[in-house]
C-alpha positions in Angstrom: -108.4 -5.9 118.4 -106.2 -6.4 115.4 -108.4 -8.4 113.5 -111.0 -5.3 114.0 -108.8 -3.0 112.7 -107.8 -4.7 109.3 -111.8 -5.2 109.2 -112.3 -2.2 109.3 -109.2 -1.0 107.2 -110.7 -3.9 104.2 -113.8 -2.6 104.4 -114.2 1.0 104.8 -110.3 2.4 104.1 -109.2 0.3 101.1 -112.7 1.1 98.7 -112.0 4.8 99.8 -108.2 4.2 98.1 -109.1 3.0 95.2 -110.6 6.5 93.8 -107.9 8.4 95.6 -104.6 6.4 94.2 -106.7 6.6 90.9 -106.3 10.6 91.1 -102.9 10.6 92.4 -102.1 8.5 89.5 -103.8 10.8 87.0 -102.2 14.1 88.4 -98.8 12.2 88.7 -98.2 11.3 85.2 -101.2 12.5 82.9 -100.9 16.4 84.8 -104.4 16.2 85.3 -105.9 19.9 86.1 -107.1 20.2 89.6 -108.6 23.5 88.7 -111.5 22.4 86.7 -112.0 19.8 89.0 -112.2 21.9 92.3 -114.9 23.9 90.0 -117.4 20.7 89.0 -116.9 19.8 92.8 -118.2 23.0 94.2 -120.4 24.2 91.6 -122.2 21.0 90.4 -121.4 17.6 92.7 -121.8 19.1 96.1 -125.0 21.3 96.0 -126.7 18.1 94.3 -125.1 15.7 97.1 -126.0 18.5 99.9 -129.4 19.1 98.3 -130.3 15.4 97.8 -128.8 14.3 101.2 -130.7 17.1 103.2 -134.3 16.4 101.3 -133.6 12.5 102.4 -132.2 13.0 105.8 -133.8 12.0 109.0 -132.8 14.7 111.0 -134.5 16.6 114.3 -134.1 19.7 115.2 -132.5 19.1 118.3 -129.7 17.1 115.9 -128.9 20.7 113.7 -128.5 22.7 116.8 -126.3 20.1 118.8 -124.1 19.7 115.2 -124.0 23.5 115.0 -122.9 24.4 118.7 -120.5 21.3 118.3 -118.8 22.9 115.3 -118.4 26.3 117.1 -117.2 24.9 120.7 -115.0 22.1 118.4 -113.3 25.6 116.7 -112.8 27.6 119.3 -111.3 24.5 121.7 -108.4 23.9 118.9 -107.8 27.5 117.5 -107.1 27.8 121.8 -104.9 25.0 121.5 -103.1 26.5 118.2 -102.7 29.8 119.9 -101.4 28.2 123.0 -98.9 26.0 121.0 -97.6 29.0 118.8 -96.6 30.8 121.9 -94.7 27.5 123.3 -92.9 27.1 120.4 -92.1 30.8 119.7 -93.8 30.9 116.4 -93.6 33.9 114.0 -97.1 35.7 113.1 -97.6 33.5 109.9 -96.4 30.1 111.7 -98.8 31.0 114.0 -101.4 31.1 111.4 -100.6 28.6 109.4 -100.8 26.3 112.8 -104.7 27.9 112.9 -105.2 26.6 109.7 -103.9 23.3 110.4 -105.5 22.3 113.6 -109.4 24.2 112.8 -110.1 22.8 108.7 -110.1 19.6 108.4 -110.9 17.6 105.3 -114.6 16.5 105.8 -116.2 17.1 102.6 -113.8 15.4 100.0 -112.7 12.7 102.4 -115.0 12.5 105.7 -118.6 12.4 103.7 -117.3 9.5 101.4 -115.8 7.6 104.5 -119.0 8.2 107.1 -121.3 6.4 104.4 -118.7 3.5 104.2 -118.4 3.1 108.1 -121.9 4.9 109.0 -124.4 4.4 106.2 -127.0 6.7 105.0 -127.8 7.4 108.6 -124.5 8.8 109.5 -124.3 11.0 106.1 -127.9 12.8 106.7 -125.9 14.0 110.0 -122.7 14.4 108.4 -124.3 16.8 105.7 -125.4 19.7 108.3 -121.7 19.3 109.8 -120.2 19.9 105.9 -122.8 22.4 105.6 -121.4 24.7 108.3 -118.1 23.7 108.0 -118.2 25.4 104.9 -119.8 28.7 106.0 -116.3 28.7 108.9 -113.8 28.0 106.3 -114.9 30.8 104.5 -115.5 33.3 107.4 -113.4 32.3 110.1 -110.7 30.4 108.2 -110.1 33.3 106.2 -110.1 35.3 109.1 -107.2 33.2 110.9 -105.5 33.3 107.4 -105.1 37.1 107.5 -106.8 38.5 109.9 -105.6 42.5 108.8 -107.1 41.5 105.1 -110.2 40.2 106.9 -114.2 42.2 106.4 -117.3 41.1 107.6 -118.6 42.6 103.7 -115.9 39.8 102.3 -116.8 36.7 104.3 -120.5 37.1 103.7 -120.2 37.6 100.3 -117.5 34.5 99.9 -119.7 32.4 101.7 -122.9 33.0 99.5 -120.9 32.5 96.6 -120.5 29.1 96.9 -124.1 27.4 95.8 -124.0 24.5 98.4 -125.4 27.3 100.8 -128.1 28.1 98.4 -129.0 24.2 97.9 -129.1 24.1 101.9 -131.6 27.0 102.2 -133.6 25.3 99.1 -133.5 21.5 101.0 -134.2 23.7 104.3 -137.3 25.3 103.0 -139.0 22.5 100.7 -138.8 20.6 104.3 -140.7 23.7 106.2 -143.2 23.7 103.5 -143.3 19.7 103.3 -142.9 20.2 99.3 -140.9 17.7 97.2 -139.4 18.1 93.8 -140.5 17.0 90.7 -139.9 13.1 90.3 -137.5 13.8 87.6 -135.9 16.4 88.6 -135.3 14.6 92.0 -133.8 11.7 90.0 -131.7 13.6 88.2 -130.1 15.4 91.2 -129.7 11.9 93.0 -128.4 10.6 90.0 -125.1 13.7 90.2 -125.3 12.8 94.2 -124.2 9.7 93.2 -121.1 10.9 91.5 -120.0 13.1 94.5 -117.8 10.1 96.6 -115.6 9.0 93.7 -115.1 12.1 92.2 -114.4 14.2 94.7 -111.8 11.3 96.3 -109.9 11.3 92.8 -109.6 15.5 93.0 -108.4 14.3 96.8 -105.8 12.1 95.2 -104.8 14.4 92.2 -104.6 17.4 94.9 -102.3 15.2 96.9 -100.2 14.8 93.9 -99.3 18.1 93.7 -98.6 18.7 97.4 -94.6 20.2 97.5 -92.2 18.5 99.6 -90.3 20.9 100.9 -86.8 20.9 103.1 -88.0 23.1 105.8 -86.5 25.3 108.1 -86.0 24.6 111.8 -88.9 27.0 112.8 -90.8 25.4 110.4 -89.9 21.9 111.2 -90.6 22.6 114.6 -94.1 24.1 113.8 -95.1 20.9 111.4 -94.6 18.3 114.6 -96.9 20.8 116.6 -99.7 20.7 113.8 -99.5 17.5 113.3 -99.8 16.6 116.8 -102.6 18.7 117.4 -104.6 17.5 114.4 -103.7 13.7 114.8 -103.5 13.3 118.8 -105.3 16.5 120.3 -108.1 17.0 117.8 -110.0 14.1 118.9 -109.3 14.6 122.4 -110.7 18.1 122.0 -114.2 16.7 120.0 -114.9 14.3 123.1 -114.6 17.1 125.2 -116.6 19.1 123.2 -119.2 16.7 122.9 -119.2 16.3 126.8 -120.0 19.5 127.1 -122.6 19.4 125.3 -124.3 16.3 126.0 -123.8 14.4 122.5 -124.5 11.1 122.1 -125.2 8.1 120.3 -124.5 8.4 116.1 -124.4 11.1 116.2 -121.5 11.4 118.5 -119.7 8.7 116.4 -119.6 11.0 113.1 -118.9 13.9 114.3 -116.2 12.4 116.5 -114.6 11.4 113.4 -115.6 14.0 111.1 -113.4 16.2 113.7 -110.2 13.9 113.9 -110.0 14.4 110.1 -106.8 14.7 108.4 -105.8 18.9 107.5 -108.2 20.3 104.5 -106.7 21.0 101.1 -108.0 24.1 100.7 -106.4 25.1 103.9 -103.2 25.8 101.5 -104.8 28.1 98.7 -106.1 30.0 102.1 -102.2 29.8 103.5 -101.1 30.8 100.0 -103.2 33.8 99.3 -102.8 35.4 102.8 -99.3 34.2 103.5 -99.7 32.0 106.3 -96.7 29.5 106.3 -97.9 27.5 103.1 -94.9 25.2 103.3 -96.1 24.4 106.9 -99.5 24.1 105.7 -98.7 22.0 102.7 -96.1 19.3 104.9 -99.2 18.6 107.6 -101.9 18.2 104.7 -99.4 15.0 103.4 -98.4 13.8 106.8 -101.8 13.7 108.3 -103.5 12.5 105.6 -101.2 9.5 104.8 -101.4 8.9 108.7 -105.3 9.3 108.9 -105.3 5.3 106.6 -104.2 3.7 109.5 -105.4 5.7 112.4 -109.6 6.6 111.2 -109.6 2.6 111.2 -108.7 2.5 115.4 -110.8 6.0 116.1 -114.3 4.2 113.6 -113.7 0.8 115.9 -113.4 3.0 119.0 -116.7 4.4 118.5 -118.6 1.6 116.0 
């Protein structure tokens, strides 16, 4: 079992290092913006990769609607298990929902996309692509409603969530399918070609984002909150995904990537969200570095588990 484990830490964890050290470096002693970088990523490297990935993909049907009521039960199972854990702890209204935020967005477009086509291969991103895809329309609906749920509109989540031009390259990729059109040879090269880009670059923005991740010296409360989050994301999450996925009837490779898409280490963003709304960003900040330093040696056991 060992000897599967460093395998499969060689072959799939270490490449996926390289990039992010790389960035960590860069923000670490050259201040490299993360700003500008966030912007290339969401404006130009991951409509291409979505567009590209979901004109290529081999998907059914019966695939998008199992991913999509996977991604809903998946939420609602651990924003249960938050709001049960922030009453057993006695956490204060932003704890609580900073604990949300924790255990519901997890890092599967910067980090889990990249690391599914190392462990899964092209195969495993076509049905990692419609997971990213939704993802992103929760984060900015439902994540913004557990970050302040007062502040929170219908009028501002829909308009935050067809902001972002991944949803508009989805509903392009989505309708040249229906009509069984294609794009223009070069044009389809030329978005391949910036798909191409999308692992690397987005893993050093991972590692530069890390960089500037605060250690802080928390307070009890929030000491005590941080061991439930990270509990919940690195021990409960995946428990909650097979369940999910019983329920459901998943199976098969499907099973496998979403599985592991799920156990992700905390999102990034899941600290501008606890930053803007108030919701315990120190708490926030400590479980995006703890579970994602964690998630290099426990995504090597959880791909062998289900390899």
């Amino acid at each position: 079992m060992i000897q599967i484990v460093l395998s499969t830490l060689l072959s799939v964890i270490v490449p996926l290092s390289i990039p992010v050290i790389a960035g960590f470096l860069l923000g670490k002693f050259m201040k490299l913006e993360t700003k500008p970088l966030s912007t290339l990523y969401l404006y130009f490297l991951s409509p291409a990769m979505i567009l590209d990935t979901l004109l290529k993909a081999q998907l059914s049907l019966h695939d998008v609607a199992q991913t999509a009521a996977f991604s809903i039960l998946n939420l609602l199972l651990l924003w249960g298990i938050a709001q049960i854990a922030g009453k057993m702890f006695k956490l204060s209204a932003p704890e609580t929902a900073g604990l949300t935020l924790i255990s519901t967005l997890t890092n599967s477009a910067n980090y889990g996309l990249p690391l599914i086509l190392l462990a899964f291969g092209q195969l495993g991103l076509d049905k990692a692509s419609v997971y990213v895809v939704i993802q992103i329309i929760l984060v900015n609906t439902l994540g913004v409603y557990f970050a302040a749920r007062s502040e929170f509109s219908v009028q501002s989540a829909v308009k935050s969530v067809f902001s972002l031009p991944a949803i508009y390259a989805a509903l392009l990729a989505l309708g040249l399918r229906v009509l069984d059109w294609h794009l223009p040879s070069g044009i389809q090269a030329g978005v391949s070609m910036i798909a191409a880009a999308y692992s690397p670059v987005v893993l050093a923005i991972l590692g530069t984002q890390m960089a500037y991740v605060k250690i802080f010296k928390l307070e009890p409360s929030i000491k005590k909150a941080s061991y439930a989050g990270l509990i919940i994301r690195l021990l409960l999450s995946p428990l909650a995904a097979c369940l999910a996925m019983l329920i459901l009837g998943i199976s098969g490779l499907l099973f496998s990537v979403l599985f592991i898409l799920a156990s992700m280490p905390v999102a990034v963003n899941a600290v501008i969200l606890a930053e803007k709304f108030n919701a315990s960003p120190k708490l926030v900040s400590t479980c995006i570095l703890w579970s994602t330093l964690a998630s290099f040696l426990i995504l090597p056991i959880l791909i062998m588990i289900v390899a």
